[in-house]
Biopython code that builds the backbone (N, CA, C, O; Angstrom):
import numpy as np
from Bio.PDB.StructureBuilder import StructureBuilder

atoms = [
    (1, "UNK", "N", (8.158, 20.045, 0.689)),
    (1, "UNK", "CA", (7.611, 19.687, -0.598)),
    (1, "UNK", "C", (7.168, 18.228, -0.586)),
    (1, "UNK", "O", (7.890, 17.251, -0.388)),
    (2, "UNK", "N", (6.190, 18.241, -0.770)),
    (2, "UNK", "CA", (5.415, 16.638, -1.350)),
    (2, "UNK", "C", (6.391, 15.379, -2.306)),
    (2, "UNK", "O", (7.306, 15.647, -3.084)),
    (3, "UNK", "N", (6.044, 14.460, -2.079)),
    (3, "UNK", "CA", (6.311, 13.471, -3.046)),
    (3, "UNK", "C", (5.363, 13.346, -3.511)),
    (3, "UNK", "O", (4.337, 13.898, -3.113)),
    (4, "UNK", "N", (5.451, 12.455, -4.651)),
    (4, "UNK", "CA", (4.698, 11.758, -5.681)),
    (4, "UNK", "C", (4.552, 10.478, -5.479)),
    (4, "UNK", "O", (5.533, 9.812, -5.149)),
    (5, "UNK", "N", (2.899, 9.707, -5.690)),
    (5, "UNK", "CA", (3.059, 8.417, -5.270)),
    (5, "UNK", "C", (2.352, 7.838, -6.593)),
    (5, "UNK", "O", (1.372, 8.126, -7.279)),
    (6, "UNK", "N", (3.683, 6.571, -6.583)),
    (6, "UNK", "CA", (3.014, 5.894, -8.521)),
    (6, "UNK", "C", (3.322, 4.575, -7.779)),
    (6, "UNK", "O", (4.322, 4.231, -7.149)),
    (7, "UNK", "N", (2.224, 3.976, -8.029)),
    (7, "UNK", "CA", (1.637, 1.968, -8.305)),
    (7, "UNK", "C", (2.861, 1.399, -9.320)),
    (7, "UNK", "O", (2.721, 1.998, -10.386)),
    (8, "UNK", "N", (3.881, 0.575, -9.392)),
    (8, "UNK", "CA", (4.205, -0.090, -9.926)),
    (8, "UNK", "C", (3.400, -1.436, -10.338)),
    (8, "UNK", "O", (2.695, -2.020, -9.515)),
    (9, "UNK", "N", (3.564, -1.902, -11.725)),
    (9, "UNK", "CA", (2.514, -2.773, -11.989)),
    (9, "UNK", "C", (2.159, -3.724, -11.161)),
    (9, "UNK", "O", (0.989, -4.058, -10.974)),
    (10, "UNK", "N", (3.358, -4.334, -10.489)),
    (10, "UNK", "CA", (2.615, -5.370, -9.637)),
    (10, "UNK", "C", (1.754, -4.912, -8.453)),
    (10, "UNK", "O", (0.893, -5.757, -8.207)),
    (11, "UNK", "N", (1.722, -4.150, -7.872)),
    (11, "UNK", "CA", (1.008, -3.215, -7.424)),
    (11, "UNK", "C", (-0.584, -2.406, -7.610)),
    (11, "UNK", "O", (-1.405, -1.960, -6.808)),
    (12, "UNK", "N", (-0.518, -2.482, -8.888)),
    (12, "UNK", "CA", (-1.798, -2.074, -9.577)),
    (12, "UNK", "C", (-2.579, -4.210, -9.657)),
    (12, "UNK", "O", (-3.744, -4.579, -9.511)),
    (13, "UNK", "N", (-1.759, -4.763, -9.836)),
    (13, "UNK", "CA", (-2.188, -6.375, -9.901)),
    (13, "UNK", "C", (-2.540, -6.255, -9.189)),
    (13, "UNK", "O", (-3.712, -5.893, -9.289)),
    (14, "UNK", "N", (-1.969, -6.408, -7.687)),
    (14, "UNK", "CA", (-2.498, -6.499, -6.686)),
    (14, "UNK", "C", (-4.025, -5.737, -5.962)),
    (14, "UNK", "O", (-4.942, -6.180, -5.270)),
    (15, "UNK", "N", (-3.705, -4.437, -6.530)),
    (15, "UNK", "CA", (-5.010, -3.632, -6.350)),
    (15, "UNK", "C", (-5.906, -3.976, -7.138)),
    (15, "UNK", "O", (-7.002, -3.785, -6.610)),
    (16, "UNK", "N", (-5.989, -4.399, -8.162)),
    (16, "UNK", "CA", (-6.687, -4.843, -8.960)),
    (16, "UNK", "C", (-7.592, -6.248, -8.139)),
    (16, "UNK", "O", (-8.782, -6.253, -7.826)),
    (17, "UNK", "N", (-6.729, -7.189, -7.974)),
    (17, "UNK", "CA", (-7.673, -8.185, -7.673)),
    (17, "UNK", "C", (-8.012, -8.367, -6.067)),
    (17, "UNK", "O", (-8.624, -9.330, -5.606)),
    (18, "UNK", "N", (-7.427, -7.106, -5.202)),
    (18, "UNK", "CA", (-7.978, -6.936, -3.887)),
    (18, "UNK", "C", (-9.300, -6.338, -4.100)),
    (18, "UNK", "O", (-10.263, -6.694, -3.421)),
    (19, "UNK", "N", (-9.379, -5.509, -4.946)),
    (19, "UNK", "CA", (-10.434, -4.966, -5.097)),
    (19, "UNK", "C", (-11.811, -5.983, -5.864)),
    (19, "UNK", "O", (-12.924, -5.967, -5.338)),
    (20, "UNK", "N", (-11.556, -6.758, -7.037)),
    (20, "UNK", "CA", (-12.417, -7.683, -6.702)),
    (20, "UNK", "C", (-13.265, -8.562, -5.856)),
    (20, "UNK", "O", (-14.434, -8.933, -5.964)),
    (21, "UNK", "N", (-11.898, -8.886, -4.575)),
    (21, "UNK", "CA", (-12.632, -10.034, -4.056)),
    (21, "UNK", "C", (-12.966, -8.964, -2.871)),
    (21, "UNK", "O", (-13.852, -9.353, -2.109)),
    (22, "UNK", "N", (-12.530, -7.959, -2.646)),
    (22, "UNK", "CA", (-13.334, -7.403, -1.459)),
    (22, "UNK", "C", (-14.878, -6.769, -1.992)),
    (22, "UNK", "O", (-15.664, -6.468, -1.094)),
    (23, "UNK", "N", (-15.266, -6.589, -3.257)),
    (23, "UNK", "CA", (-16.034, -5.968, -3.393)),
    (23, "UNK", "C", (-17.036, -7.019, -3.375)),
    (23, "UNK", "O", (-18.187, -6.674, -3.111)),
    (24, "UNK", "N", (-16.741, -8.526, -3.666)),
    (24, "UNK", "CA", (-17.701, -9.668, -4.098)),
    (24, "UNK", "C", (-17.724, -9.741, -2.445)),
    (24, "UNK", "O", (-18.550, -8.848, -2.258)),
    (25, "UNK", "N", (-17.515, -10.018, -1.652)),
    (25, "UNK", "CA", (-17.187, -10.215, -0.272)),
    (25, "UNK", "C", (-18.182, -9.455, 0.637)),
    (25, "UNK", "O", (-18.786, -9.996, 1.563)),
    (26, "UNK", "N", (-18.322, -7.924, 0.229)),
    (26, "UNK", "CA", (-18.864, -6.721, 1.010)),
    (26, "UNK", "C", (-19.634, -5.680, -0.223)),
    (26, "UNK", "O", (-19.273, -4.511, -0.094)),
    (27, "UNK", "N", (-20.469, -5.878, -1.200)),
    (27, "UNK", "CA", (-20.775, -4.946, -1.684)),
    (27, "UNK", "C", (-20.912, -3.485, -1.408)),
    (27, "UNK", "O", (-20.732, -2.450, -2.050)),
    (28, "UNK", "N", (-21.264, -3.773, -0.317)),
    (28, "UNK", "CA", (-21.920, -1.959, -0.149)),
    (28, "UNK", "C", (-20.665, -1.544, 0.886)),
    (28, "UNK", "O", (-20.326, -0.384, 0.655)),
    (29, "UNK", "N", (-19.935, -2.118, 1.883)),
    (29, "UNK", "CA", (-18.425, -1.422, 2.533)),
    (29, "UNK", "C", (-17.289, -1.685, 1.699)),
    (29, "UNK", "O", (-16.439, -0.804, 1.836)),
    (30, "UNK", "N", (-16.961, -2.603, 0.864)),
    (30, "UNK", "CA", (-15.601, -3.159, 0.131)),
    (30, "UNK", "C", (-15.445, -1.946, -0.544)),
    (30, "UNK", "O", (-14.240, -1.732, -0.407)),
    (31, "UNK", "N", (-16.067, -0.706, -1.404)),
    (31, "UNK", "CA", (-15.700, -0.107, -1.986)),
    (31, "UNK", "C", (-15.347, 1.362, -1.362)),
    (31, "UNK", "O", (-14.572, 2.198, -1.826)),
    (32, "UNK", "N", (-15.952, 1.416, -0.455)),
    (32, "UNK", "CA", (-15.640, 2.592, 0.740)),
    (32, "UNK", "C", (-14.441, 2.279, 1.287)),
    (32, "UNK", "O", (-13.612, 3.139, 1.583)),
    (33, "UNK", "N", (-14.261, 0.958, 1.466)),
    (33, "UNK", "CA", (-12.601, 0.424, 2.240)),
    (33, "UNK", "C", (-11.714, 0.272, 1.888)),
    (33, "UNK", "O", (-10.674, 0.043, 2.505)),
    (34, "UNK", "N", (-11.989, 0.406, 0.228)),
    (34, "UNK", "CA", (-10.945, -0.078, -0.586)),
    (34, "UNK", "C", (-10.612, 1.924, -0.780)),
    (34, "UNK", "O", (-9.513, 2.423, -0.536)),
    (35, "UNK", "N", (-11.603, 2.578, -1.160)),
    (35, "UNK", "CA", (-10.983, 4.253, -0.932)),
    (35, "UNK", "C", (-10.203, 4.599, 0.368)),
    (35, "UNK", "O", (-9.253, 5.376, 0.453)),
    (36, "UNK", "N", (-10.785, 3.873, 1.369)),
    (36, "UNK", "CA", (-9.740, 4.366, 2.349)),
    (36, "UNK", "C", (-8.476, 3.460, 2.194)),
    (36, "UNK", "O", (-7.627, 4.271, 2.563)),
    (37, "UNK", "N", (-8.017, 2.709, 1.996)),
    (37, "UNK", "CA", (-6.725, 2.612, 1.614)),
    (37, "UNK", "C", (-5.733, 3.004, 0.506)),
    (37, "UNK", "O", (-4.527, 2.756, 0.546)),
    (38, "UNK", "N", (-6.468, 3.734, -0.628)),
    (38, "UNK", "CA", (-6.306, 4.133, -1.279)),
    (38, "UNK", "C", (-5.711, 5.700, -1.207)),
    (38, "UNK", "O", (-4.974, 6.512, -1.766)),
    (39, "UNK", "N", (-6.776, 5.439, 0.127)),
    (39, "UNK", "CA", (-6.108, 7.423, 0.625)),
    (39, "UNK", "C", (-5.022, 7.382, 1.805)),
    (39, "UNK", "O", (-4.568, 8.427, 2.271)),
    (40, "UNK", "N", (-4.621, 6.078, 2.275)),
    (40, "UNK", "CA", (-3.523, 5.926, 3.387)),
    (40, "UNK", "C", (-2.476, 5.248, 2.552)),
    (40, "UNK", "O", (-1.394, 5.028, 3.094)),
    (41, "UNK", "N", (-2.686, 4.827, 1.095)),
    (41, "UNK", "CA", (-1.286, 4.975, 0.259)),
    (41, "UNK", "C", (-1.015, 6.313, -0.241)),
    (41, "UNK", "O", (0.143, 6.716, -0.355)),
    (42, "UNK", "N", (-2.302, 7.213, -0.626)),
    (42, "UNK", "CA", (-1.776, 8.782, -1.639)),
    (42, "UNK", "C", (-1.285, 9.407, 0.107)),
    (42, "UNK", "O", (-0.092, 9.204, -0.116)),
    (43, "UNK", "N", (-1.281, 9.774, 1.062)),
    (43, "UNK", "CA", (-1.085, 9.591, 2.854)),
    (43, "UNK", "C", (0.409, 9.673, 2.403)),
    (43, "UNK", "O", (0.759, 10.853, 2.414)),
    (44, "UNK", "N", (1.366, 8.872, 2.029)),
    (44, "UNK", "CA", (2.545, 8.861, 1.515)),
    (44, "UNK", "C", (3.135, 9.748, 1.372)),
    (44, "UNK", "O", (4.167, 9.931, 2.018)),
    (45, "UNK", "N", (2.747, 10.482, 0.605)),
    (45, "UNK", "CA", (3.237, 11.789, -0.071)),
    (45, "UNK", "C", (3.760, 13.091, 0.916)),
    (45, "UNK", "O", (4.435, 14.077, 0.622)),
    (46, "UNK", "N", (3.209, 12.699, 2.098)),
    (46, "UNK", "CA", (3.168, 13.575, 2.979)),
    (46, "UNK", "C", (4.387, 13.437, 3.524)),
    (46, "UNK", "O", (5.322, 14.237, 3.497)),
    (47, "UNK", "N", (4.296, 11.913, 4.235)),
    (47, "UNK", "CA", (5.516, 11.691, 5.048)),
    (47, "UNK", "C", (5.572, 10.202, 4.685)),
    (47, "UNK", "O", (4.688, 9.417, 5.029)),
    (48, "UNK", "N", (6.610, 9.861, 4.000)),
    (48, "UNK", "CA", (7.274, 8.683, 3.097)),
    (48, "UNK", "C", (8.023, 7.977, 4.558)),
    (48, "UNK", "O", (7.694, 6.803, 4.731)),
    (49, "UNK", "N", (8.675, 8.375, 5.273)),
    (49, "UNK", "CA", (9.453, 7.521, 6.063)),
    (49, "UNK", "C", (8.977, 7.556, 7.223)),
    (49, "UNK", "O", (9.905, 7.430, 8.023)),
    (50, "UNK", "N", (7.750, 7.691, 7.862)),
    (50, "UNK", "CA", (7.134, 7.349, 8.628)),
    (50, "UNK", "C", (6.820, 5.561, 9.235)),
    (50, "UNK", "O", (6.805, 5.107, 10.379)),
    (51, "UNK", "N", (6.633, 5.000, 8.087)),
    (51, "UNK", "CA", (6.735, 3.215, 7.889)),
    (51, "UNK", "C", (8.037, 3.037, 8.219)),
    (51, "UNK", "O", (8.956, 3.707, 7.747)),
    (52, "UNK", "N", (8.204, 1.802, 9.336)),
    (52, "UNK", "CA", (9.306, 1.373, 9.212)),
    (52, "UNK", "C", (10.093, 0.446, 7.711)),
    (52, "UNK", "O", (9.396, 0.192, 6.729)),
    (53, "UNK", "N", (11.159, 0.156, 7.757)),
    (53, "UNK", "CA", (11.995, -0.640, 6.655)),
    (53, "UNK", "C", (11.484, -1.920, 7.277)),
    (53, "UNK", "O", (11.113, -2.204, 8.416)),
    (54, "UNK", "N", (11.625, -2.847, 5.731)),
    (54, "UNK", "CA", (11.228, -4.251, 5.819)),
    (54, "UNK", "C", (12.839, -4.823, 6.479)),
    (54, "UNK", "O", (13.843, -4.149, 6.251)),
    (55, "UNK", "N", (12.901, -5.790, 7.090)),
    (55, "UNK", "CA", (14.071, -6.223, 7.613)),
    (55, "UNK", "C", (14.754, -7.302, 6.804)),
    (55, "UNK", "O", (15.578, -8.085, 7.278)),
    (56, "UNK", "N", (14.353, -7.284, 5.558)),
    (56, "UNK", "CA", (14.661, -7.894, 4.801)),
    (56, "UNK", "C", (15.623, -7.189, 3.361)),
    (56, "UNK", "O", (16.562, -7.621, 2.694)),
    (57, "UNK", "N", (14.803, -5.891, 3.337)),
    (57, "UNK", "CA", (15.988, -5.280, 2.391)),
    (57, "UNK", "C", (15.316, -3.406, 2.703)),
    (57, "UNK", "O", (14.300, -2.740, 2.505)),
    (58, "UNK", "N", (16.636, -3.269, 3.271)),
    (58, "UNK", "CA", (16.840, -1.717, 3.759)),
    (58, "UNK", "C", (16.226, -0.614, 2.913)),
    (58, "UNK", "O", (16.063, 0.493, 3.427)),
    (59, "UNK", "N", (15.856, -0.849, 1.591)),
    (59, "UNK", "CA", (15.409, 0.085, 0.759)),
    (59, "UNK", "C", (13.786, 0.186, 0.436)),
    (59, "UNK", "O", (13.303, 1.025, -0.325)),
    (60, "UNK", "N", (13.047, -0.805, 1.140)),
    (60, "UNK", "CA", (11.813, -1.351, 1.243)),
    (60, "UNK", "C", (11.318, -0.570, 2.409)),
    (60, "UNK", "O", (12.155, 0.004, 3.106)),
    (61, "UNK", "N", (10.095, -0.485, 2.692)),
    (61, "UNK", "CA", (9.325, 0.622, 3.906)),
    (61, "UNK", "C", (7.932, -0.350, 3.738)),
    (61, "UNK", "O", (7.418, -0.786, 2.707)),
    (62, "UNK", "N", (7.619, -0.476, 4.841)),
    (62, "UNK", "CA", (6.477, -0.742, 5.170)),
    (62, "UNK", "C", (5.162, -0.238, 5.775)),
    (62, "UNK", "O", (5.271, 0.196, 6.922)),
    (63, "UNK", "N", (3.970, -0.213, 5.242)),
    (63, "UNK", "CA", (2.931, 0.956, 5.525)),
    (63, "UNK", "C", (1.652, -0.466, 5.866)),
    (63, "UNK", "O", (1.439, -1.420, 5.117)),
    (64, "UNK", "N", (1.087, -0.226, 6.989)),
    (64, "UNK", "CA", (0.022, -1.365, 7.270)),
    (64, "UNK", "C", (-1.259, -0.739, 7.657)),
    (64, "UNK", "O", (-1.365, 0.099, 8.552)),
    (65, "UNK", "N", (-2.275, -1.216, 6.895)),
    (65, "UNK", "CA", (-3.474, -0.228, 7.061)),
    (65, "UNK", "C", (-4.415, -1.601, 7.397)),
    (65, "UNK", "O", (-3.957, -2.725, 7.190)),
    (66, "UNK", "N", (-5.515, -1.431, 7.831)),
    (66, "UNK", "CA", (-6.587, -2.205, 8.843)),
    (66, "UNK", "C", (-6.309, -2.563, 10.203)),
    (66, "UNK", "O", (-5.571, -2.020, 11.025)),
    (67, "UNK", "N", (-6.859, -3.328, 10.264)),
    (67, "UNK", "CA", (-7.408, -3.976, 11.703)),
    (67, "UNK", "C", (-7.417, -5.324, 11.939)),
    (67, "UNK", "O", (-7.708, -6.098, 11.027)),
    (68, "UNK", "N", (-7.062, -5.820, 13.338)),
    (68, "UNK", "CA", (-6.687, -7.143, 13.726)),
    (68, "UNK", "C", (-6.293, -8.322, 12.555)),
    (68, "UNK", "O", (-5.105, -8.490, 12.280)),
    (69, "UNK", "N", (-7.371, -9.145, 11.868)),
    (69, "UNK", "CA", (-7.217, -10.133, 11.053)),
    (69, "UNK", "C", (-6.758, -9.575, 9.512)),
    (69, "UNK", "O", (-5.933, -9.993, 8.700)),
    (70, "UNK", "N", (-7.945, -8.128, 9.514)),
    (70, "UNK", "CA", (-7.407, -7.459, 7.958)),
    (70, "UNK", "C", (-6.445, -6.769, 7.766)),
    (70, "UNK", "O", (-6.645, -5.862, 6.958)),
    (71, "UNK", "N", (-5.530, -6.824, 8.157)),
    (71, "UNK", "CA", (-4.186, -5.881, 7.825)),
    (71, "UNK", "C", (-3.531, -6.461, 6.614)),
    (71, "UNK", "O", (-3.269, -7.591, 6.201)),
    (72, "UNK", "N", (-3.341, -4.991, 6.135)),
    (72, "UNK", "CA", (-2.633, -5.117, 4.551)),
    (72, "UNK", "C", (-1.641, -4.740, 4.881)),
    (72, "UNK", "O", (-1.553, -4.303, 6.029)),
    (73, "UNK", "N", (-0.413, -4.749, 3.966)),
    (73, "UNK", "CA", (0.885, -4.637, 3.964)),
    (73, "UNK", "C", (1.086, -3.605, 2.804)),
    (73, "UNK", "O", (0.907, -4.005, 1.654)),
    (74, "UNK", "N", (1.454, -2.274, 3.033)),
    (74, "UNK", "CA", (1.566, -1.897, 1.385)),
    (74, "UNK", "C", (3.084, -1.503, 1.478)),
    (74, "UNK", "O", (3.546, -0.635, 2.218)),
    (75, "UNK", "N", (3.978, -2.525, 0.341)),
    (75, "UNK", "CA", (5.395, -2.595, 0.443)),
    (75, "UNK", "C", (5.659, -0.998, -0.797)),
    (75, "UNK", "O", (4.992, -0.807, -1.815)),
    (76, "UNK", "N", (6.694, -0.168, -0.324)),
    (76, "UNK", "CA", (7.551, 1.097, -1.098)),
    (76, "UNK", "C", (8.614, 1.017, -0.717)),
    (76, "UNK", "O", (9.148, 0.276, 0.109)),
    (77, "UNK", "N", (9.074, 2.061, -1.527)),
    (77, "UNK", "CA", (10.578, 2.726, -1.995)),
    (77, "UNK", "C", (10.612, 3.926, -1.864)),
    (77, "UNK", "O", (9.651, 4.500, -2.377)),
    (78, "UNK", "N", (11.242, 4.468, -1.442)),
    (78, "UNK", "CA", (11.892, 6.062, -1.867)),
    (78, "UNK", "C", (12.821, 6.567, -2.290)),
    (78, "UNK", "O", (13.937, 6.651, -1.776)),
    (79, "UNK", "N", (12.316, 7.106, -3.650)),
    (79, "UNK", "CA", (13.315, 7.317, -4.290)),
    (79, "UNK", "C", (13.559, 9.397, -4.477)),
    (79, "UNK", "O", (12.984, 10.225, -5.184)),
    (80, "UNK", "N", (14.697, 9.507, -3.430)),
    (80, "UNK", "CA", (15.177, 10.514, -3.149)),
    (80, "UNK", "C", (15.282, 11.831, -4.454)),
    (80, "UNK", "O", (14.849, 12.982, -4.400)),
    (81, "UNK", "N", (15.930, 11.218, -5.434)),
    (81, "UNK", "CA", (16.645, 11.834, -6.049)),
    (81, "UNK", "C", (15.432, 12.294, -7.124)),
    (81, "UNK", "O", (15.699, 13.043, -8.063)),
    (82, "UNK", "N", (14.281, 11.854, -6.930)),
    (82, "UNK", "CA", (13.181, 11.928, -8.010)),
    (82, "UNK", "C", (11.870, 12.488, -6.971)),
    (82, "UNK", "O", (10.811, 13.029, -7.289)),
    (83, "UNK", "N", (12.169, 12.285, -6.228)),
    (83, "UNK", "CA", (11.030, 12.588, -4.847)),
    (83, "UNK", "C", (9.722, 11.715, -5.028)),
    (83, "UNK", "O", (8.625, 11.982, -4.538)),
    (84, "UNK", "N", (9.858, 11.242, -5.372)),
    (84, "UNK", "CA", (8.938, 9.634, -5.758)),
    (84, "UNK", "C", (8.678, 8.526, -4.894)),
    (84, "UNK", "O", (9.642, 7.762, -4.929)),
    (85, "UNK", "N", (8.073, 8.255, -4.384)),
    (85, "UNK", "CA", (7.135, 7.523, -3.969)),
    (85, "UNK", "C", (6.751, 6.146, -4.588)),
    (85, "UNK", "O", (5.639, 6.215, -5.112)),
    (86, "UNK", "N", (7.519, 4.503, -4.725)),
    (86, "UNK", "CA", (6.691, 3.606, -5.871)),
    (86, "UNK", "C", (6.344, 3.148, -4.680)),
    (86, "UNK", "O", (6.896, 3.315, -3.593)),
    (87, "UNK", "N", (5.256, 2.476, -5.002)),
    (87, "UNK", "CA", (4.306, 1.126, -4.434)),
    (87, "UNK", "C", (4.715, 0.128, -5.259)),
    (87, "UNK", "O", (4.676, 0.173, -6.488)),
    (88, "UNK", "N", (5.243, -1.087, -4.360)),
    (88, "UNK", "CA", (5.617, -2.636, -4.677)),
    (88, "UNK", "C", (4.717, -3.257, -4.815)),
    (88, "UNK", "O", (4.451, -3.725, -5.921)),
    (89, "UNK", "N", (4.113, -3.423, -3.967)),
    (89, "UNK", "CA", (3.060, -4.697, -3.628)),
    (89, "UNK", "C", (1.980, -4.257, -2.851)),
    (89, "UNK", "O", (2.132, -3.185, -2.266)),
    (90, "UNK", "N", (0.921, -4.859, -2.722)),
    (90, "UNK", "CA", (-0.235, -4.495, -1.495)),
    (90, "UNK", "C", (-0.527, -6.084, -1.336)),
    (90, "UNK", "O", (-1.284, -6.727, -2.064)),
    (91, "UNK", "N", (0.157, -6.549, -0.338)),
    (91, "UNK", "CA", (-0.270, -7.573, 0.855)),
    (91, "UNK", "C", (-0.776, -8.103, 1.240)),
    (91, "UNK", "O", (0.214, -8.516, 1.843)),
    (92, "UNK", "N", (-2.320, -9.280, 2.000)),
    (92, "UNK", "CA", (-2.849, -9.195, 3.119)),
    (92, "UNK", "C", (-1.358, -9.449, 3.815)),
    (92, "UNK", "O", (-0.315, -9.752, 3.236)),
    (93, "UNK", "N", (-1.605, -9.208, 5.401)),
    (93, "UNK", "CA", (-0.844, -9.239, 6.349)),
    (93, "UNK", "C", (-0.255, -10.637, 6.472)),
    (93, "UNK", "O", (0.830, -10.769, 7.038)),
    (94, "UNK", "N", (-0.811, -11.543, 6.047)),
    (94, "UNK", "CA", (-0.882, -12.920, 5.945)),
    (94, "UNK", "C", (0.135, -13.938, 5.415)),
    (94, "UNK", "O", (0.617, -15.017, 5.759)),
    (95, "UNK", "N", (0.249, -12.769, 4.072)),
    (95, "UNK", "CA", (0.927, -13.536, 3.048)),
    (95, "UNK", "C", (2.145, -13.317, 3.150)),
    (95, "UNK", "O", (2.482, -12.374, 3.866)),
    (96, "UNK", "N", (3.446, -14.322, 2.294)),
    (96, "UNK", "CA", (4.628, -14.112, 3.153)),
    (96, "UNK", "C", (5.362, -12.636, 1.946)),
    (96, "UNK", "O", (4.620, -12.266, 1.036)),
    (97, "UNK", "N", (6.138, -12.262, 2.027)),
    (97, "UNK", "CA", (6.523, -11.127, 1.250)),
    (97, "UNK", "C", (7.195, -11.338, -0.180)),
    (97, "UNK", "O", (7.529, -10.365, -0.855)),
]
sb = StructureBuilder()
sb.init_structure("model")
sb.init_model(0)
sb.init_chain("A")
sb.init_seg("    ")
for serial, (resi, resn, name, xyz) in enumerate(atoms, 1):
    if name == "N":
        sb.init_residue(resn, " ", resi, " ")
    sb.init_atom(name, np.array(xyz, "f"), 0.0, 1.0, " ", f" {name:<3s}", serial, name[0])
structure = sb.get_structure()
């Protein structure tokens, strides 16, 4: 059986203003790139513990989507008992956690 995958607000922040500056950045690919990550977070649902844990707190999972310089970080949870899926944060690779 599937999980469910829900954006916690900071999360939707974050998507929110990734999606700005990639779209000002790349008009015509930023919005195609921004769906494909969009579909390697709903990707989740499938198999949640595939990402390793952040080594910082055991209940955190880590999912990294792009390439060399662009890698995003998209920080979750799993929550068992609800079969749920949250999204924390979305990342660049860059930034510290």
């Amino acid at each position: 059986m599937d999980y469910s995958v829900a954006l916690a607000d900071s999360a939707k922040a974050d998507a929110d203003l990734l999606y700005a500056r990639i779209v000002a950045a790349a008009p015509l690919r930023g919005p195609v790139w921004f769906e494909e990550l969009l579909q390697s977070i709903r990707s989740l649902s499938r198999m949640p513990r595939r990402s390793p844990r952040v080594y910082r707190s055991p209940r955190v999972r880590c999912l990294l989507f792009g390439k060399h310089r662009n890698v995003y970080r998209v920080l979750y949870e799993i929550d068992e008992r609800t079969r749920k899926v949250i999204v924390l944060h979305i990342r660049h690779g860059a930034m510290q956690d």
